[in-house]
C-alpha positions as CSV (number, residue, x, y, z in Angstrom):
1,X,-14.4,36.5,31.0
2,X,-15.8,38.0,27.3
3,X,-12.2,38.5,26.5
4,X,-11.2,34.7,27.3
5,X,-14.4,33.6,25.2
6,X,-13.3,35.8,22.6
7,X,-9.9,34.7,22.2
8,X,-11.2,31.0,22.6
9,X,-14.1,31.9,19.5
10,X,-11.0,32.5,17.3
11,X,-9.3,29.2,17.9
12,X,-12.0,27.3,17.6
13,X,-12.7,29.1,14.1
14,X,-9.5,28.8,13.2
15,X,-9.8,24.5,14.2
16,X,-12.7,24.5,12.0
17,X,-11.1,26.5,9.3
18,X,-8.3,24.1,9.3
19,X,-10.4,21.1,9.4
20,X,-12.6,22.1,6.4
21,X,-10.8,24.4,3.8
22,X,-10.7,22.6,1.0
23,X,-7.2,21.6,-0.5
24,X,-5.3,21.8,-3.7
25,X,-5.0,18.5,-5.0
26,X,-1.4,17.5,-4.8
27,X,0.4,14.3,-6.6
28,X,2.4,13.6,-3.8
29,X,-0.3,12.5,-0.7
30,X,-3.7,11.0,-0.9
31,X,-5.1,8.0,-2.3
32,X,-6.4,9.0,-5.1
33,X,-3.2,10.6,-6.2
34,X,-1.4,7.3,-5.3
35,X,-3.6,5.2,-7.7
36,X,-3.7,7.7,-10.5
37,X,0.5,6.8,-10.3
38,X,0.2,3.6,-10.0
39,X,-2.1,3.4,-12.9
40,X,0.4,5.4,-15.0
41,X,2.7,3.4,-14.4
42,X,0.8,0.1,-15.4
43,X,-0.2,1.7,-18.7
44,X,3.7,2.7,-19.6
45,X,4.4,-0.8,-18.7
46,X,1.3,-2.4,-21.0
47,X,2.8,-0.3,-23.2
48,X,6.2,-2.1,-23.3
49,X,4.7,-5.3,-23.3
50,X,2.4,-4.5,-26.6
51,X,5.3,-3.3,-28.6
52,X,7.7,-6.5,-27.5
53,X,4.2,-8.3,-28.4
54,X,4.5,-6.5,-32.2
55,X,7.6,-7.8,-32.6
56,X,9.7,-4.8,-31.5
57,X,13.3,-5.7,-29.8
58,X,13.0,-3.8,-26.2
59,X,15.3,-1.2,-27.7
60,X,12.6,0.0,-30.1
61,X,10.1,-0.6,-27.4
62,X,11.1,1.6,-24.7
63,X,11.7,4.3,-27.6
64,X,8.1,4.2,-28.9
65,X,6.7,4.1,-25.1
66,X,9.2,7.4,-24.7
67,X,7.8,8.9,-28.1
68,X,4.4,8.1,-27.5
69,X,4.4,10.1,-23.8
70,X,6.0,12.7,-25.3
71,X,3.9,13.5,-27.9
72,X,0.5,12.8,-25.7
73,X,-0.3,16.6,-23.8
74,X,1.1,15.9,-20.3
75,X,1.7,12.4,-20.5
76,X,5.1,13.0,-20.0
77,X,4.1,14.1,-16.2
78,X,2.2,10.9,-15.7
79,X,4.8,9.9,-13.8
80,X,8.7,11.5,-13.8
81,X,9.6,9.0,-11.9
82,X,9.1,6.4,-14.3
83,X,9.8,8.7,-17.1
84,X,13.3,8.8,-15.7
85,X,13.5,5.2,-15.5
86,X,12.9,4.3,-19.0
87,X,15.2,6.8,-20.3
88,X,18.0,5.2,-18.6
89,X,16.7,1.5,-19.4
90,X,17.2,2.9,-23.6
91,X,20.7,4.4,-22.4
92,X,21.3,1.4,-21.2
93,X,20.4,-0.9,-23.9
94,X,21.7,1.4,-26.9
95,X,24.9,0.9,-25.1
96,X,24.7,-3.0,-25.0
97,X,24.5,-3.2,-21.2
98,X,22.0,-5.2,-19.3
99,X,19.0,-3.1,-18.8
100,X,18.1,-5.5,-15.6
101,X,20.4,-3.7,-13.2
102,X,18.4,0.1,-14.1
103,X,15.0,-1.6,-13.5
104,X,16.1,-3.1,-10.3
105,X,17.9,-0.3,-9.0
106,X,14.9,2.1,-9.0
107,X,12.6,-0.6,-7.5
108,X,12.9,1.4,-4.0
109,X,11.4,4.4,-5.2
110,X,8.6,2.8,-7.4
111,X,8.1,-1.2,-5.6
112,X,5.3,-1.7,-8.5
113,X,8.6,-2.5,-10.5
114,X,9.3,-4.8,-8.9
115,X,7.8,-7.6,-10.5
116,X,8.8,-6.3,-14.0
117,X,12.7,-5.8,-13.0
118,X,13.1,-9.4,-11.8
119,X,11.2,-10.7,-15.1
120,X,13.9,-8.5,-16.9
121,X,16.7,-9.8,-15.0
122,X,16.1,-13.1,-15.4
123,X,15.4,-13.3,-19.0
124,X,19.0,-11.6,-19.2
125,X,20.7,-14.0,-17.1
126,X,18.6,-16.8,-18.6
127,X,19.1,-15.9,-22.3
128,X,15.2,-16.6,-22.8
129,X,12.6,-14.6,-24.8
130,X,11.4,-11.6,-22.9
131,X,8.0,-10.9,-24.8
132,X,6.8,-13.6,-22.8
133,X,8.2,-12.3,-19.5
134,X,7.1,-8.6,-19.8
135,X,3.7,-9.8,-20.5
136,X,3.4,-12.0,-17.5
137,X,5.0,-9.5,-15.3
138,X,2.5,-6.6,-16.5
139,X,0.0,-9.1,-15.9
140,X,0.6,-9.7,-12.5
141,X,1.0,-5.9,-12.0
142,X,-2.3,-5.7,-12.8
143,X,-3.8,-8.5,-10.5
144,X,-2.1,-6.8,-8.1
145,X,-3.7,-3.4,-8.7
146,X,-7.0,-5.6,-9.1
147,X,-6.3,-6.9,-5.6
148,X,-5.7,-3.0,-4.1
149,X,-8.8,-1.7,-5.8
150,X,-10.4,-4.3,-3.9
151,X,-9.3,-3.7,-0.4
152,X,-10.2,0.1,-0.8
153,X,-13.2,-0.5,-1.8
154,X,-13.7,-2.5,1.9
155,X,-12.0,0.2,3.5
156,X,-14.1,2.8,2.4
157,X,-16.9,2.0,4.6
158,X,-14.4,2.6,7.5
159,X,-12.8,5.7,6.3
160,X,-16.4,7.0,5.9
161,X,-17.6,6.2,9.4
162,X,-14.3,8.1,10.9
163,X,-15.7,10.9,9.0
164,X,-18.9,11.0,10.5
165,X,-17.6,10.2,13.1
166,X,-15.1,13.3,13.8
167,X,-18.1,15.5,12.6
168,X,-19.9,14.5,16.1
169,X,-17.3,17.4,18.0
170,X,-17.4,19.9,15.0
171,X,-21.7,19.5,15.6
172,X,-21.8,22.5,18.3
173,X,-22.4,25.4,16.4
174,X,-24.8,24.3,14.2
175,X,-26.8,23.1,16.9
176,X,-26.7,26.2,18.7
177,X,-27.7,28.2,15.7
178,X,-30.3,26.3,15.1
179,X,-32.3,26.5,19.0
180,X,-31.0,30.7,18.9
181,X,-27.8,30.3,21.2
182,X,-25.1,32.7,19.7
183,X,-21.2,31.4,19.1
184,X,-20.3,33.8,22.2
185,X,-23.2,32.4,24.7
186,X,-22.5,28.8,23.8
187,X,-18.0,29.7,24.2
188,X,-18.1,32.6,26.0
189,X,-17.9,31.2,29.7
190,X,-14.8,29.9,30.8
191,X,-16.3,26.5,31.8
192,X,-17.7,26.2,28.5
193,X,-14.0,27.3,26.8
194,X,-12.4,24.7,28.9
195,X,-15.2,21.5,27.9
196,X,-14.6,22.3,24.5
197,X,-10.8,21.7,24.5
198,X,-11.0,18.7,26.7
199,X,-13.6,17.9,24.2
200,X,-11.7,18.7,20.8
201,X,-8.9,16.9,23.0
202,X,-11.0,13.8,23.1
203,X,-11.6,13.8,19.4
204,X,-8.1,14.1,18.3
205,X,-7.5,10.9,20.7
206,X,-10.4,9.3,19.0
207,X,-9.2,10.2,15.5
208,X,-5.5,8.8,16.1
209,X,-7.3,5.4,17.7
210,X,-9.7,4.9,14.8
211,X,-6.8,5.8,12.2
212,X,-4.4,3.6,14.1
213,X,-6.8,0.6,14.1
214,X,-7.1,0.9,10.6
215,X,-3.7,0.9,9.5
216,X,-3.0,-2.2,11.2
217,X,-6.1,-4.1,10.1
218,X,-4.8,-3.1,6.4
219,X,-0.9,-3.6,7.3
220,X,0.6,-6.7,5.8
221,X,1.7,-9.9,6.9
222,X,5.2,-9.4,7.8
223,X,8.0,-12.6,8.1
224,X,9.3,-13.1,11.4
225,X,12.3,-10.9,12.4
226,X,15.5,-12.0,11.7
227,X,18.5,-9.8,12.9
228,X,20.4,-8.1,10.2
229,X,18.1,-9.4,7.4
230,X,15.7,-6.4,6.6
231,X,12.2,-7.0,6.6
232,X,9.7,-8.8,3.8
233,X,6.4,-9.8,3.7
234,X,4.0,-12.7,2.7
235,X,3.7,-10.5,-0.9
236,X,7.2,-10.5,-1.6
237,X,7.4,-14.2,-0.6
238,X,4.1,-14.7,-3.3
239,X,6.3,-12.1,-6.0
240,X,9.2,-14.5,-5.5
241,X,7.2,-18.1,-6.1
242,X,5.9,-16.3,-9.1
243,X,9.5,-15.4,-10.5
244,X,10.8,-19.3,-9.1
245,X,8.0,-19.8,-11.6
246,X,9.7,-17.7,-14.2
247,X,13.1,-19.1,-14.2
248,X,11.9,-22.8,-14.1
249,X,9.9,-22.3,-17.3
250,X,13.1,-20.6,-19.1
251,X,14.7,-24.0,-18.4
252,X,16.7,-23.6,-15.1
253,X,16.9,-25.9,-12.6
254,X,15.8,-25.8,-9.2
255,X,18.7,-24.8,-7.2
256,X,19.7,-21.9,-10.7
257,X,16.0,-21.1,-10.4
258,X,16.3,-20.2,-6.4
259,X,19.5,-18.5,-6.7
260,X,18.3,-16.3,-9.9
261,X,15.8,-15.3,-8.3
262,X,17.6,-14.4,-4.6
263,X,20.1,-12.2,-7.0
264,X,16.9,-9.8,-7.7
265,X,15.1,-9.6,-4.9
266,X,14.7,-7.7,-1.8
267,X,17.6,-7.8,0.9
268,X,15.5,-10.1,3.2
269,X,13.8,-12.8,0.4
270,X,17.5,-13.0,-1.3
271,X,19.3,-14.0,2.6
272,X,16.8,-16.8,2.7
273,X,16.8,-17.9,-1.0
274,X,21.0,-17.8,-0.6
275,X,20.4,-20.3,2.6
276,X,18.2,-22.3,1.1
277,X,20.0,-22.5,-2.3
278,X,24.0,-23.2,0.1
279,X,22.0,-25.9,1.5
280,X,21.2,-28.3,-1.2
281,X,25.0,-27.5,-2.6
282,X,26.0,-28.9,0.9
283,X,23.9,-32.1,-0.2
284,X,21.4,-31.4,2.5
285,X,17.8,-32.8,1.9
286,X,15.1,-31.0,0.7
287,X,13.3,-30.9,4.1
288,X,16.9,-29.4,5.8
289,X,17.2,-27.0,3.3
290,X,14.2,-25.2,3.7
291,X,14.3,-25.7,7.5
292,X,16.9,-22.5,7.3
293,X,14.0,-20.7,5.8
294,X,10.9,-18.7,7.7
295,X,8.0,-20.9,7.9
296,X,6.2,-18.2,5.2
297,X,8.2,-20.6,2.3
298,X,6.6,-23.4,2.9
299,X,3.6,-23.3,0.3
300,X,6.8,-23.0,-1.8
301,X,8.9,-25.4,-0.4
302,X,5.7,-28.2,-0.5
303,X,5.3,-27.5,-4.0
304,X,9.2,-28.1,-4.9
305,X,9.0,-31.5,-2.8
306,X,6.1,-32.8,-4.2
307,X,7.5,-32.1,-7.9
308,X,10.8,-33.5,-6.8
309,X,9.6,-36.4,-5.3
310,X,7.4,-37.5,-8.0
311,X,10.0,-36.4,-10.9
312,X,7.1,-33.8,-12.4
313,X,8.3,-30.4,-13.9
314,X,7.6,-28.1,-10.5
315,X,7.0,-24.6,-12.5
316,X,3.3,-25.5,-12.5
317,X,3.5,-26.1,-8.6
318,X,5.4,-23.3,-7.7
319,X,3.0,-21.0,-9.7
320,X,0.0,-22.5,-8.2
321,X,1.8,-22.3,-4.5
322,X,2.7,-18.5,-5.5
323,X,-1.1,-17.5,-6.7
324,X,-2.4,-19.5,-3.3
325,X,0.4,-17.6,-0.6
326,X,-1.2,-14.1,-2.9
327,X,-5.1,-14.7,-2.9
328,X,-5.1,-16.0,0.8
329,X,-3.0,-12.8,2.0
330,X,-5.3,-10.9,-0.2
331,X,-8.4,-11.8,1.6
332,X,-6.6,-12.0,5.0
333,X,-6.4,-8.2,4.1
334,X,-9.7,-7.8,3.0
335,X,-11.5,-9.7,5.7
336,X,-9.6,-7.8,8.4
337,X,-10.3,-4.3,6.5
338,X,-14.1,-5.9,7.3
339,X,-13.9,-6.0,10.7
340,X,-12.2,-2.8,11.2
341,X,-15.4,-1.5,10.5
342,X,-17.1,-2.9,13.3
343,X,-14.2,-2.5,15.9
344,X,-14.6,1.3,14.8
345,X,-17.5,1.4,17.5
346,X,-14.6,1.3,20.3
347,X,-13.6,4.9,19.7
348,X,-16.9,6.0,18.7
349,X,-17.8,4.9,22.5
350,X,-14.8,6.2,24.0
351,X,-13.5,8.7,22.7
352,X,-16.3,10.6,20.5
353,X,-19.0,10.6,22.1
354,X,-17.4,11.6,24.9
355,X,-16.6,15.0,23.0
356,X,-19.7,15.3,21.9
357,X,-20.5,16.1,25.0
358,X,-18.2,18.6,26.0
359,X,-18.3,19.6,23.1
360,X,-22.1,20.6,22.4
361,X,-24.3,19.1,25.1
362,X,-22.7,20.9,28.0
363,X,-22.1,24.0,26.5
364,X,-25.5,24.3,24.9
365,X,-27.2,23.2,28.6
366,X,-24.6,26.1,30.4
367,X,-25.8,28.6,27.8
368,X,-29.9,27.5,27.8
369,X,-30.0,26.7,31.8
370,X,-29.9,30.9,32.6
371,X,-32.5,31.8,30.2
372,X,-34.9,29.0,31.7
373,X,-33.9,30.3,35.4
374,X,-34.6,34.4,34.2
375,X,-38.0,32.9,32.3
């Protein structure tokens, strides 16, 4: 029996060990490693957008943003990724090819470029001024970040209470330091050895529950599945009204605005910008050709009507419908992040307190019970 409680001792310590060494800070997990990129990568692109703003040709402009992180101490590390990226963009345009394509085709690795590549490619396509597209894309990069900050700062309530939460289990040996019960008389029985795994076993349950409730409360709004079509959500429908918005300003037409825009997008957003856009060149009406669309368009499609209908330029629409489909997904998020909070209490009840028990309380009343018989 003192062998099995032995043994069991140096799991548990090695559980604990696990569950509280302190880490090295990596770049490439955690979220204050994600925002630190993210936040690199916003400054490079500010950067771009100040030089374009000086009266720079984007040539010279991705040059001095190359220069100026590598002669800043690590700035050059900021980010490799991007790093990368804007070295090809200057091969690119000291070669007289459209730097568009490079910004788009890295958009998979780094999706905050998103908004920036389509801004690119359409001023390309379009033949209009880019200083004023680089600066409203980095803008809306930076709303965006805005709107991220925000929802973390909800979540961090909940993140905190999981915490506490999965310190309830880990709570044993304190206590049982603290009324004189050794590590081996509170772990030392079997019975007690086999409560404390079903009870570490209830917090590991609790812990994927809570995490798992979480992560959907914060996951976002997805469009309806459509075979074959990839998957988008009610952001990239919002990033898409915003660069509709783009194109109509530069002087294109609806229908050249809606198919611009499909040619730099994401897989699923362009298959429902190409039906929309094959429709009205069949002659269908407006109403049929956004019928062959997911309902998430029709902010969108509402504003193009009403422009249509009334003969008034639709950019201002379409931005308004894009900044309305963004803020109300943005407090959808945020409001749901809310509640997560409160629907935290489910695994609290189930799951750890439950191991709290067999945790500490049974163990500690198995070790104190004989001394209060001998007494």
């Amino acid at each position: 029996m003192s062998r099995v409680g032995a043994i069991f001792l140096l799991l548990l310590a090695v559980i604990f060990a696990a569950v509280l060494w302190p880490r090295r800070p990596s770049s490439r997990r955690g979220p204050l490693a994600r925002a630190d990129s993210e936040e690199a990568v916003a400054r490079a692109l500010e950067s771009v957008a100040m030089c374009l703003q000086a009266g720079l040709t984007p040539l010279q402009a991705i040059e001095t943003v190359i220069e100026a992180a590598g002669a800043s101490p690590g700035a050059g590390d900021a980010h490799p990724q991007l790093s990368a990226v804007l070295v090809e963009v200057r091969r690119a345009l000291s070669r007289g090819e459209p730097a568009g394509k490079v910004w788009v085709r890295h958009t998979r690795q780094l999706p905050v470029l998103r908004l920036v590549a389509g801004a690119w490619s359409l001023t390309e396509a379009s033949g209009s001024a880019l200083r004023p597209a680089m600066t409203w894309s980095v803008a809306q990069v930076r709303a965006k970040r805005s709107a991220k900050e925000r929802l973390d700062a909800v979540t961090a309530g909940a993140k905190s209470s999981m915490g506490l939460m999965l310190l309830l289990p880990l709570s044993g040996l304190p206590i049982g330091a603290l009324v004189g019960v050794t590590p081996r008389e509170l772990y030392g029985s079997l019975a007690a050895a086999i409560s404390c795994v079903l009870g570490v076993c209830f917090a590991g349950g609790g812990l994927i529950l809570a995490r798992g409730m979480l992560r959907r409360a914060v996951r976002p709004r997805a469009l309806a599945r459509a075979a074959g079509d990839g998957s988008a959500t009610y952001d990239d429908v919002a990033d898409a009204a915003m660069l509709v918005t783009l194109s109509l300003r530069s002087g294109a037409g609806v229908v050249e605005a809606l198919a611009a825009v499909a040619d730099v997008s994401i897989a699923r957003v362009r298959t429902e910008l190409r039906r929309v856009v094959a429709a009205y060149r069949w002659g269908r009406s407006h109403r049929d050709a956004w019928s062959y669309a997911d309902p998430a368009w029709q902010p969108l499609a509402s504003a193009l009507g009403l422009a249509l209908e009334h003969g008034a330029a639709p950019a201002e629409a379409v931005a308004a419908a894009g900044e309305r489909l963004a803020a109300s997904e943005g407090a959808r998020l945020e409001a749901a992040a809310g509640r997560a909070g409160t629907f935290l209490l489910v695994p609290l009840a189930v799951m750890f307190l439950p191991s709290f028990a067999l945790t500490t309380m049974i163990p500690l009343t198995m070790a104190l019970v004989p001394r209060g018989a001998s007494g």
